[in-house]
N, CA, C and O atoms as a GROMACS GRO file, in nm:
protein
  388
    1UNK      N    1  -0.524  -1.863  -0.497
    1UNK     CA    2  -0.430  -1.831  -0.392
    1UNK      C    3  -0.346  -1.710  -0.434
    1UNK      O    4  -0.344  -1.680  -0.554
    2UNK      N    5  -0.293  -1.656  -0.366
    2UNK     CA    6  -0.229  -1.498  -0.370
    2UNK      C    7  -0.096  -1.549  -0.353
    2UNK      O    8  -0.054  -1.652  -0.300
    3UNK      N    9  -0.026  -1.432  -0.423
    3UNK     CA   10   0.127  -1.487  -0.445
    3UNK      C   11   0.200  -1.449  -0.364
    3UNK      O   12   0.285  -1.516  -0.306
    4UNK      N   13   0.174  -1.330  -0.349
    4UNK     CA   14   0.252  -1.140  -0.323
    4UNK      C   15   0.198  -1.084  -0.162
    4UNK      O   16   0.082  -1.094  -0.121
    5UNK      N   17   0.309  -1.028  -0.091
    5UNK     CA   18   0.222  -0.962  -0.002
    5UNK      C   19   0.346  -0.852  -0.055
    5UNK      O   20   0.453  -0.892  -0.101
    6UNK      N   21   0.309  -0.694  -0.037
    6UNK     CA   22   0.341  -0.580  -0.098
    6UNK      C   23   0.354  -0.490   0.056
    6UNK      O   24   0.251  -0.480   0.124
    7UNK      N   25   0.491  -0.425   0.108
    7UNK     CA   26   0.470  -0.309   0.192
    7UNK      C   27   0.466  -0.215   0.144
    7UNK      O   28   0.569  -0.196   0.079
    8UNK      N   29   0.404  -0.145   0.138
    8UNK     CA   30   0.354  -0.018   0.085
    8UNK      C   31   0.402   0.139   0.137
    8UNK      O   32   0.288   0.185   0.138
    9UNK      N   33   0.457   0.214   0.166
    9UNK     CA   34   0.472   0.374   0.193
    9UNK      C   35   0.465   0.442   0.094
    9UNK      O   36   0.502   0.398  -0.014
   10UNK      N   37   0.409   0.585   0.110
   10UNK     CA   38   0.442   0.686   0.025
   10UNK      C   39   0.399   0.793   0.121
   10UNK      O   40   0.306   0.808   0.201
   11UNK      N   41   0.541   0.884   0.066
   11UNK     CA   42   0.578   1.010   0.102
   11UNK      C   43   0.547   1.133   0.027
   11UNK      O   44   0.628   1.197  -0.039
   12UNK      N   45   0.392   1.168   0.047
   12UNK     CA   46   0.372   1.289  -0.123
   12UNK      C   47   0.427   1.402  -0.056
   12UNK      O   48   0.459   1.419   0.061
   13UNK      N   49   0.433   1.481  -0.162
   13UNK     CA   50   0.499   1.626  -0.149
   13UNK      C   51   0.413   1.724  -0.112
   13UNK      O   52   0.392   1.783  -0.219
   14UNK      N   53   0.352   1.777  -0.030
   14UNK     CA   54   0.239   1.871  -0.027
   14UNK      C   55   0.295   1.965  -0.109
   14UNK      O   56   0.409   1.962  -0.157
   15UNK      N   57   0.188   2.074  -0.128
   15UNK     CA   58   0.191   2.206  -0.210
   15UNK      C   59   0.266   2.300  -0.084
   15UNK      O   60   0.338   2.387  -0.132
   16UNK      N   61   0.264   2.300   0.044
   16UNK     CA   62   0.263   2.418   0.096
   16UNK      C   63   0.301   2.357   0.261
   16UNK      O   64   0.317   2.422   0.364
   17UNK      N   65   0.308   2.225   0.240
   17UNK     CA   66   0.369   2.148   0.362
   17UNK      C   67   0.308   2.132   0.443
   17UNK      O   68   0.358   2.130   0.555
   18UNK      N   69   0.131   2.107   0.419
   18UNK     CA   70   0.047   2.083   0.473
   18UNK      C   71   0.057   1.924   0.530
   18UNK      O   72   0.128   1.846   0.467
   19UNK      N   73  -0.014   1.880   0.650
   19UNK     CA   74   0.007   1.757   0.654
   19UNK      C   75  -0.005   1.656   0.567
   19UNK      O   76  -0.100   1.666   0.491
   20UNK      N   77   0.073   1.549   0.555
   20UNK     CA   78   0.056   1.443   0.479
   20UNK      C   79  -0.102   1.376   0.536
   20UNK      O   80  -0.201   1.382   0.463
   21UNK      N   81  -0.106   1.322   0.650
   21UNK     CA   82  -0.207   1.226   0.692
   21UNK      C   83  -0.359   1.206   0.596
   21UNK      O   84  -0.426   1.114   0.550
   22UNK      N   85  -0.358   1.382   0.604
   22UNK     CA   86  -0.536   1.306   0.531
   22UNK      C   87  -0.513   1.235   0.343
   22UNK      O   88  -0.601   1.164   0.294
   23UNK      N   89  -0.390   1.269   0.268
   23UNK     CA   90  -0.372   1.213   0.205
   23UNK      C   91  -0.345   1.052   0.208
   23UNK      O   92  -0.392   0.971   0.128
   24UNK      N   93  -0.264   1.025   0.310
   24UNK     CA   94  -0.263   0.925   0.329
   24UNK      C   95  -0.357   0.828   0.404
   24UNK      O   96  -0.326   0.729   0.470
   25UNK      N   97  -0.470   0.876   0.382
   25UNK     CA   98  -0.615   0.822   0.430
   25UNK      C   99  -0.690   0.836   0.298
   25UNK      O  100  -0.801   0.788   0.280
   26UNK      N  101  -0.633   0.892   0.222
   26UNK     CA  102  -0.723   0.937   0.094
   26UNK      C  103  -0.655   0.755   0.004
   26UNK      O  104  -0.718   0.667  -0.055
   27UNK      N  105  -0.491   0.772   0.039
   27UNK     CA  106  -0.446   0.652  -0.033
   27UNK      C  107  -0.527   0.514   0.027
   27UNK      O  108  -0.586   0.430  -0.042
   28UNK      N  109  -0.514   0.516   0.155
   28UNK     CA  110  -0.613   0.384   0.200
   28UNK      C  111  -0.695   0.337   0.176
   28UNK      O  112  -0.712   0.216   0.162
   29UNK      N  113  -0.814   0.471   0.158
   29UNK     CA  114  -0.941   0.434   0.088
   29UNK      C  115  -0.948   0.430  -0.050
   29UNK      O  116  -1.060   0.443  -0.100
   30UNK      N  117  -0.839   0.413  -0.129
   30UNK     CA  118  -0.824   0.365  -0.226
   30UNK      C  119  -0.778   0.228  -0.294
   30UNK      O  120  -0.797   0.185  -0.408
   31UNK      N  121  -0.714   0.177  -0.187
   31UNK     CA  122  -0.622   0.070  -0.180
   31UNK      C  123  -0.772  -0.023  -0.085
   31UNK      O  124  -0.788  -0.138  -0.124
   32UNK      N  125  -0.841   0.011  -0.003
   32UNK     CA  126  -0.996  -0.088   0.053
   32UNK      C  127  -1.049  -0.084  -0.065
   32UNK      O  128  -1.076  -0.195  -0.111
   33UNK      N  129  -1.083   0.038  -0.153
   33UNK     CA  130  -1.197   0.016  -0.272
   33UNK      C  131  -1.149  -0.113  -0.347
   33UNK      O  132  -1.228  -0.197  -0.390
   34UNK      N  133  -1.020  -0.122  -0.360
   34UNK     CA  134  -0.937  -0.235  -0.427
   34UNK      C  135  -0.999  -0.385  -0.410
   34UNK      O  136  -1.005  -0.463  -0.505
   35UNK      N  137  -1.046  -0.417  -0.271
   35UNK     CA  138  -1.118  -0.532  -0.249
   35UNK      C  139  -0.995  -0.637  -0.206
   35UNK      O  140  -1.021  -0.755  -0.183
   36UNK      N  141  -0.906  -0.603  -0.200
   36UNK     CA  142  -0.770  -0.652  -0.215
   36UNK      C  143  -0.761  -0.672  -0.017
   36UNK      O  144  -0.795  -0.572   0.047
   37UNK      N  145  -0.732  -0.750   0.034
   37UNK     CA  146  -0.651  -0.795   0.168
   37UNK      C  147  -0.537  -0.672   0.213
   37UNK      O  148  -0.449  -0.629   0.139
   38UNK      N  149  -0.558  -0.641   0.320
   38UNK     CA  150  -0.441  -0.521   0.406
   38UNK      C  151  -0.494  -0.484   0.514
   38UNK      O  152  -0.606  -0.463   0.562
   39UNK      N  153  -0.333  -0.481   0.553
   39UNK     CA  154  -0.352  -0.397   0.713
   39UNK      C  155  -0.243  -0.307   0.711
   39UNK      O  156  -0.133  -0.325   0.659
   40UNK      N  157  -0.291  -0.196   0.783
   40UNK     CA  158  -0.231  -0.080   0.795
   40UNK      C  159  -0.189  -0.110   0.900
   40UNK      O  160  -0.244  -0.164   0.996
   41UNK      N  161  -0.016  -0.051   0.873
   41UNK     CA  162   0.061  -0.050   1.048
   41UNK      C  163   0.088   0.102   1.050
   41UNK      O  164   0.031   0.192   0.988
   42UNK      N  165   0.191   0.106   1.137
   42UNK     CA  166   0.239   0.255   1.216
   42UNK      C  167   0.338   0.348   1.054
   42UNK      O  168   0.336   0.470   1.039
   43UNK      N  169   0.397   0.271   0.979
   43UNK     CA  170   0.455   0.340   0.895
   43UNK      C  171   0.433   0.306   0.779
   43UNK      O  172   0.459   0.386   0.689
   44UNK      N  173   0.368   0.149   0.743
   44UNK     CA  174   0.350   0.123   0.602
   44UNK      C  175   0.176   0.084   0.591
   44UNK      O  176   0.083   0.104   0.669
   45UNK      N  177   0.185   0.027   0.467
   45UNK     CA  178   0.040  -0.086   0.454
   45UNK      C  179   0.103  -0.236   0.426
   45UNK      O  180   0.218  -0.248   0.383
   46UNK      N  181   0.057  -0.300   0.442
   46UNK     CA  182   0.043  -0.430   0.334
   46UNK      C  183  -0.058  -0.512   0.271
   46UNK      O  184  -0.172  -0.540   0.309
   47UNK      N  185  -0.010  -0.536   0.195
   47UNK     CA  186  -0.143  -0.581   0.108
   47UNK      C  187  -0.158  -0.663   0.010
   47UNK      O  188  -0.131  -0.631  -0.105
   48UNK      N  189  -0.210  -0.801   0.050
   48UNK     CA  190  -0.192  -0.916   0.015
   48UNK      C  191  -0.327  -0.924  -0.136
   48UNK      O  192  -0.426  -0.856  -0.163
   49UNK      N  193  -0.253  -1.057  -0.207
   49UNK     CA  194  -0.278  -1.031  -0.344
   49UNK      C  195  -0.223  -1.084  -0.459
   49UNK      O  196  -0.144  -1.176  -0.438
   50UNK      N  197  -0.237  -1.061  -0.552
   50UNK     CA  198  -0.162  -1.111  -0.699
   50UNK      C  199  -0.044  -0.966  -0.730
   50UNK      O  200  -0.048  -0.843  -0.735
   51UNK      N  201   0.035  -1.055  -0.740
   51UNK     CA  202   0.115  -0.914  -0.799
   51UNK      C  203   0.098  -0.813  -0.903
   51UNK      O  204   0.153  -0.704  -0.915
   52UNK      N  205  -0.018  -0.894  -1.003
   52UNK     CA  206  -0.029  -0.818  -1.089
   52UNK      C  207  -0.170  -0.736  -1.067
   52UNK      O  208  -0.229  -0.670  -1.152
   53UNK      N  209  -0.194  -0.750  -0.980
   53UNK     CA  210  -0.331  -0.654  -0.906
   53UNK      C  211  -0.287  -0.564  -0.828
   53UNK      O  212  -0.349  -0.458  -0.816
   54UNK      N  213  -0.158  -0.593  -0.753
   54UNK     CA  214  -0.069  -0.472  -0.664
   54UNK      C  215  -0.042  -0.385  -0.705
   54UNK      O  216  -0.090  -0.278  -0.668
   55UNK      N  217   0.085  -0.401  -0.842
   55UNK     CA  218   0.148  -0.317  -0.870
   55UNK      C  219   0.059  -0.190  -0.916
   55UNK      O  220   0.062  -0.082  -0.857
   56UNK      N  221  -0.028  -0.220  -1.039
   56UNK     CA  222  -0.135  -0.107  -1.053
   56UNK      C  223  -0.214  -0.034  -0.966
   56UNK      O  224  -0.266   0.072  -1.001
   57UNK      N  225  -0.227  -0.081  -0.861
   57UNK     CA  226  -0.292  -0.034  -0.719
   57UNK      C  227  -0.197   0.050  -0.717
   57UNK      O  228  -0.240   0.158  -0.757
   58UNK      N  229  -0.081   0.054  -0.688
   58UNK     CA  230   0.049   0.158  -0.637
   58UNK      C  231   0.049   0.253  -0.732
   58UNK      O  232   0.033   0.373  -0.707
   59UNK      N  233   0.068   0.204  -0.846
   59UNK     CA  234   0.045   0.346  -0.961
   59UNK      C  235  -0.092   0.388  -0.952
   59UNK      O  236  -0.109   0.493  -1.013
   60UNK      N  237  -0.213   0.336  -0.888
   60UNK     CA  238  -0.307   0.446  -0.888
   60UNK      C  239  -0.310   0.539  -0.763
   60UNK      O  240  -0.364   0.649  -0.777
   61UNK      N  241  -0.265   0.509  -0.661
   61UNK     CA  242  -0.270   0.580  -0.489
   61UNK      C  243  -0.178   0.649  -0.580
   61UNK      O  244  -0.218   0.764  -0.598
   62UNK      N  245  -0.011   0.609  -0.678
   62UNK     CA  246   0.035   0.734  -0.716
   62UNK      C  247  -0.005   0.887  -0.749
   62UNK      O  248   0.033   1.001  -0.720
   63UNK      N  249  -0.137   0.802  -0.855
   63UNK     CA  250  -0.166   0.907  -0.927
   63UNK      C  251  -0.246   1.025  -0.937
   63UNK      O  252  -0.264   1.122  -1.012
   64UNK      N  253  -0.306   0.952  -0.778
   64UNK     CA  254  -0.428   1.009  -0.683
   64UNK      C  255  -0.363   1.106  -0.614
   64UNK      O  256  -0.414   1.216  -0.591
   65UNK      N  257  -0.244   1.073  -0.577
   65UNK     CA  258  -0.193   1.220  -0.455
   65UNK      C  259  -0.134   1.321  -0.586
   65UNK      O  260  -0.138   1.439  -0.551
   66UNK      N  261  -0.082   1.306  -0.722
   66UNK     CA  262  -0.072   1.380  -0.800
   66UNK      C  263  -0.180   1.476  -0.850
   66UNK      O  264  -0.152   1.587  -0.896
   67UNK      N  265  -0.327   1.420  -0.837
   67UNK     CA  266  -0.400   1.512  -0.876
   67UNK      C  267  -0.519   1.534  -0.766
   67UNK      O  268  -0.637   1.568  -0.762
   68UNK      N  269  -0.415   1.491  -0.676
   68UNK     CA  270  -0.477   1.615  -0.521
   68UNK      C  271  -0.387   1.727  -0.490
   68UNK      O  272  -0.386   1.800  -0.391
   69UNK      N  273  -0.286   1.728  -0.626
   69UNK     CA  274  -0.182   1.855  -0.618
   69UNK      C  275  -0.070   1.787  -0.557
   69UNK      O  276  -0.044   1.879  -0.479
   70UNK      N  277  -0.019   1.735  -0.541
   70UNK     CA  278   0.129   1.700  -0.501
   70UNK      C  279   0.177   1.745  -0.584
   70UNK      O  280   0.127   1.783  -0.690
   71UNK      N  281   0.308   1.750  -0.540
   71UNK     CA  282   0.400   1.758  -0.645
   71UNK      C  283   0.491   1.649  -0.704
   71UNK      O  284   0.526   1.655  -0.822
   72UNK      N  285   0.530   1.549  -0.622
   72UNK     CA  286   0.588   1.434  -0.651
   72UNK      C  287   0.525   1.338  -0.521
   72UNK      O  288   0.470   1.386  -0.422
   73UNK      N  289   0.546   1.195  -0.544
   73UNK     CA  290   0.561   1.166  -0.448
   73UNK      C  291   0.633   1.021  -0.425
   73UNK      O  292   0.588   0.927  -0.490
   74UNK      N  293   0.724   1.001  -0.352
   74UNK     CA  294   0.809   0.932  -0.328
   74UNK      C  295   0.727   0.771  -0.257
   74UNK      O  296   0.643   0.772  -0.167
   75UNK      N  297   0.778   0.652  -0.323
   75UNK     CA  298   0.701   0.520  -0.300
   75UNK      C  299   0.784   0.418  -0.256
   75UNK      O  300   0.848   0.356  -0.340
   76UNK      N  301   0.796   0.384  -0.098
   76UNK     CA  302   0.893   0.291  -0.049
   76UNK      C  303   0.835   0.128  -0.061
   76UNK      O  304   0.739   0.099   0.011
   77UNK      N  305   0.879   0.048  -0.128
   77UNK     CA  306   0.798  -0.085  -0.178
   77UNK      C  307   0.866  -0.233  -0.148
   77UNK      O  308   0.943  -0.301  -0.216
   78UNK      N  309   0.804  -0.254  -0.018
   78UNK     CA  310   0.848  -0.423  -0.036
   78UNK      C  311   0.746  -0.513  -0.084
   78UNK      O  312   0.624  -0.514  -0.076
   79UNK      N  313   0.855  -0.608  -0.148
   79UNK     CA  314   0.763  -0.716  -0.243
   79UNK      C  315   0.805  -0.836  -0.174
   79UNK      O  316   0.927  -0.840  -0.162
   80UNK      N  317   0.742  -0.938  -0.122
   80UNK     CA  318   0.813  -1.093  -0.095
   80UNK      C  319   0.646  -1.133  -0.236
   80UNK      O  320   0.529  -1.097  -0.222
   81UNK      N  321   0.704  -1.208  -0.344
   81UNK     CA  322   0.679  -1.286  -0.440
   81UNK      C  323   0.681  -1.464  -0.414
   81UNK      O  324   0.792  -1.516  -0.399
   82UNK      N  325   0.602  -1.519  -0.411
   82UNK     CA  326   0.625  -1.623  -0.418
   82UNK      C  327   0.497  -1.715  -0.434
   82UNK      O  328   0.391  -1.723  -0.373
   83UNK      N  329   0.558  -1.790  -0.552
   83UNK     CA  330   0.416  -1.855  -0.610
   83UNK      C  331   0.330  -1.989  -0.604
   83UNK      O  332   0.263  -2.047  -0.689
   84UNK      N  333   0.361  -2.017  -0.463
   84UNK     CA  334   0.345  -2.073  -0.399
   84UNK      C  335   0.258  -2.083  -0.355
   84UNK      O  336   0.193  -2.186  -0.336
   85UNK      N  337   0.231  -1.960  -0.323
   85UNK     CA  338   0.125  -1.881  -0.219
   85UNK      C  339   0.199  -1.831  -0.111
   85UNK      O  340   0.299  -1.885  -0.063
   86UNK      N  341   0.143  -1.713  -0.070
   86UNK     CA  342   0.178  -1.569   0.033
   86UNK      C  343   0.070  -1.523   0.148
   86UNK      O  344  -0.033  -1.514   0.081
   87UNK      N  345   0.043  -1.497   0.252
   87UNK     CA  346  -0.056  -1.480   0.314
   87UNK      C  347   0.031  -1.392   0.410
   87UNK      O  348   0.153  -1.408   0.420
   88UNK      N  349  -0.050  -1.288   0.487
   88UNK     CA  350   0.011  -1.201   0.610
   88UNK      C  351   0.043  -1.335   0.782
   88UNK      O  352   0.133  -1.350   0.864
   89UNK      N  353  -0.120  -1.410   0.747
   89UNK     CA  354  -0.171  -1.474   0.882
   89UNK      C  355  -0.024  -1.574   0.855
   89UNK      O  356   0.074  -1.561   0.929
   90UNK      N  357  -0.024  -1.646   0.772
   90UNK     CA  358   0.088  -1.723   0.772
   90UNK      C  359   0.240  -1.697   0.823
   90UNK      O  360   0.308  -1.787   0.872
   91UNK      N  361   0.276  -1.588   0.808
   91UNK     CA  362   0.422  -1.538   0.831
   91UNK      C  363   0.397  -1.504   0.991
   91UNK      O  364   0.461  -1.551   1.085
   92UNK      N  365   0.287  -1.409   0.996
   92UNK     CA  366   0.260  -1.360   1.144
   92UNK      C  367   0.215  -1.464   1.242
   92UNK      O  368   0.236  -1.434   1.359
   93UNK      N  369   0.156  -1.580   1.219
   93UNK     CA  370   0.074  -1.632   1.266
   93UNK      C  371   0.131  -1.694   1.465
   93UNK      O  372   0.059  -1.727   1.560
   94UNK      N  373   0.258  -1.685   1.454
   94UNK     CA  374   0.370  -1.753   1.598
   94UNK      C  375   0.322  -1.599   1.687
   94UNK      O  376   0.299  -1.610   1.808
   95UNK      N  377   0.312  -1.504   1.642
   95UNK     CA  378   0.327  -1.382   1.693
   95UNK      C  379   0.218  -1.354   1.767
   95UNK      O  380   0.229  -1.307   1.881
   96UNK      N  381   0.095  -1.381   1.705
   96UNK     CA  382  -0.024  -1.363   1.760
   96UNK      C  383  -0.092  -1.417   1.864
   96UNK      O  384  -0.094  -1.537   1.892
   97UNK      N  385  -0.184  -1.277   1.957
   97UNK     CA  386  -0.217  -1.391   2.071
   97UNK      C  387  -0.284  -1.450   2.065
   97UNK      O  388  -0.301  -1.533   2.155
   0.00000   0.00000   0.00000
């Protein structure tokens, strides 16, 4: 059972202020290779999991827009932890039609 569900953003720095987007399609398909549970919304990801399978996921999409030339890039991160067990369907589940 999975502990962690993780919101995910990042804001890279282009070289020249080119769009972000295809990077941030570059991060996605990095974060699917993962094998890891997520859905992409309008401003973040999330992505359900062990925490200790997350966090390194985030330092690698980091490290990926760094050596697609960024220059920095800024990582907005919610964590709900709980070891219990964590699921997206569970929290969402009243919402859905």
């Amino acid at each position: 059972m999975t502990n962690s569900l993780v919101s995910f953003q990042i804001l890279p720095k282009t070289n020249n202020g080119e769009d972000v987007i295809p990077y941030v399609d570059d991060a996605i398909s990095i974060i699917d290779d993962s094998g890891l549970t997520y859905e992409v919304h309008p401003l973040d990801t999330t992505i359900e999991g062990n925490l200790s399978d997350i966090l390194p996921l985030i330092e690698k999409v980091n490290e990926a827009m760094i050596d697609k030339g960024c220059h920095n890039v800024i990582s907005q991160i919610k964590i709900l932890y709980q070891p219990t067990g964590a699921s997206m369907n569970q929290l969402t589940e009243k919402y859905r039609p």
